[in-house]
C-alpha atoms as a printed R data frame, in Angstrom:
   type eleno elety resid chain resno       x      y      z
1  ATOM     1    CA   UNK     A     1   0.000  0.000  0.000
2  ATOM     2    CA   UNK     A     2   1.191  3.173 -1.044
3  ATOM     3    CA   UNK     A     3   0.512  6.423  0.166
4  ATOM     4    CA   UNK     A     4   1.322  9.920 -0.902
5  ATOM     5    CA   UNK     A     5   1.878 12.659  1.738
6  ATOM     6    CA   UNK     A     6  -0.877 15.482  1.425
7  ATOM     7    CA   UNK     A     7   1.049 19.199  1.561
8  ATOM     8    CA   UNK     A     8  -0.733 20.579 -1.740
9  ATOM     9    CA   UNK     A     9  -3.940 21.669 -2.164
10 ATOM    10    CA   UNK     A    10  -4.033 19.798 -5.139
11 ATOM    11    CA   UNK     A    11  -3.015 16.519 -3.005
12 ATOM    12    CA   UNK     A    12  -5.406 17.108 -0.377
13 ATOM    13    CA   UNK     A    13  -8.489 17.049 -3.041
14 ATOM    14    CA   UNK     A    14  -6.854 13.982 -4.768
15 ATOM    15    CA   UNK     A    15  -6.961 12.077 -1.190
16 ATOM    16    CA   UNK     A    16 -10.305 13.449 -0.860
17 ATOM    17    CA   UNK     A    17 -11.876 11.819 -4.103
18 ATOM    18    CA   UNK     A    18  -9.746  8.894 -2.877
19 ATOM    19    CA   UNK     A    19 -11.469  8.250  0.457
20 ATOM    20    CA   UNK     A    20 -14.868  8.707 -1.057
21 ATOM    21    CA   UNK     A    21 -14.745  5.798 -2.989
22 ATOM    22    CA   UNK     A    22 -13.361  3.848  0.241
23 ATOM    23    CA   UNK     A    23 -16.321  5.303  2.466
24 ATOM    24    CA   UNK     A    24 -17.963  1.640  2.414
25 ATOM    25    CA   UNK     A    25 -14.750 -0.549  2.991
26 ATOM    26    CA   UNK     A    26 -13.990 -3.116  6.199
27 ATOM    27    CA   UNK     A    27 -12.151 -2.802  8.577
28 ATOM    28    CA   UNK     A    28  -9.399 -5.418  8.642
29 ATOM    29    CA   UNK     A    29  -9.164 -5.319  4.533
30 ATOM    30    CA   UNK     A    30  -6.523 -2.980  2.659
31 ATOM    31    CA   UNK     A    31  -9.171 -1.183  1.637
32 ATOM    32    CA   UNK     A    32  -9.910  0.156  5.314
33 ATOM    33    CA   UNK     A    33  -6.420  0.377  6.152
34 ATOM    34    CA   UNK     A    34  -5.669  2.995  3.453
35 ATOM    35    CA   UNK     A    35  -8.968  4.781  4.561
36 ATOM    36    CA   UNK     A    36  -8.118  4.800  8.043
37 ATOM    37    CA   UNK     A    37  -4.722  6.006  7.063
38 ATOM    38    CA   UNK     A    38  -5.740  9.093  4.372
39 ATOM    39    CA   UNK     A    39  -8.648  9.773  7.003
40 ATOM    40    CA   UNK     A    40  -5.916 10.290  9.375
41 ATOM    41    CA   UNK     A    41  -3.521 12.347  7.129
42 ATOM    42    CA   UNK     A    42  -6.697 14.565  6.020
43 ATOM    43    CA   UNK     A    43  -7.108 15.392  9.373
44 ATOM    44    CA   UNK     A    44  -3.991 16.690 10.058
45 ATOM    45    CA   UNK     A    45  -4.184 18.651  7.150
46 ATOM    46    CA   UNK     A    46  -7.209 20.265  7.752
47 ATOM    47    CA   UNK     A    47  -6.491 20.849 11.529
48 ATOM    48    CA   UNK     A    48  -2.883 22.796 10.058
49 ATOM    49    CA   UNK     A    49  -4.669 24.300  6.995
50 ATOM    50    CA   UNK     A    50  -7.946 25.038  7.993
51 ATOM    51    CA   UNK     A    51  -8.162 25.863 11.511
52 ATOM    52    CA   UNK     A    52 -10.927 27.711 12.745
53 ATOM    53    CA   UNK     A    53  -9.614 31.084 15.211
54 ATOM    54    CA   UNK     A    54 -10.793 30.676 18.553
55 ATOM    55    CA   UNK     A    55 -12.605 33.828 18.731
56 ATOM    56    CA   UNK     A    56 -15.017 32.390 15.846
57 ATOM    57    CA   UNK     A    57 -15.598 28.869 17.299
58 ATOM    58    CA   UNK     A    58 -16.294 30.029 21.112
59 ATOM    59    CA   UNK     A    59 -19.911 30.751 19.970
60 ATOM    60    CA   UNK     A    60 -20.562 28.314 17.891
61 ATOM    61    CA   UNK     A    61 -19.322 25.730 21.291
62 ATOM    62    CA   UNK     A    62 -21.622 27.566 23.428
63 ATOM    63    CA   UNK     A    63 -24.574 28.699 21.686
């Protein structure tokens, strides 16, 4: 299984169209393993990329 580090734009929507097609696989199978592991790198992308500021998401955590 290989998998390609996400640090573009351009590879973060390629991993995106990637785990949609994976959305229905096992766990335990290949399949699930790379989903588990581009649902993991997404993540961290979007936590370093597309963090919300504090200021903005106090409201929205208590109404």
């Amino acid at each position: 299984m290989s998998i390609e580090p996400i640090n573009t734009p351009a590879d973060y929507s390629k991993a995106l169209q990637e785990i949609e097609s994976l959305m229905m696989a096992k766990l335990g199978t290949l399949e699930g393993d790379r989903l588990d592991a581009l649902a993991t790198m997404i993540e961290e992308y979007e936590a370093k990329h597309f963090m919300m500021p504090l200021d903005l998401a106090f409201p929205l955590l208590h109404g």
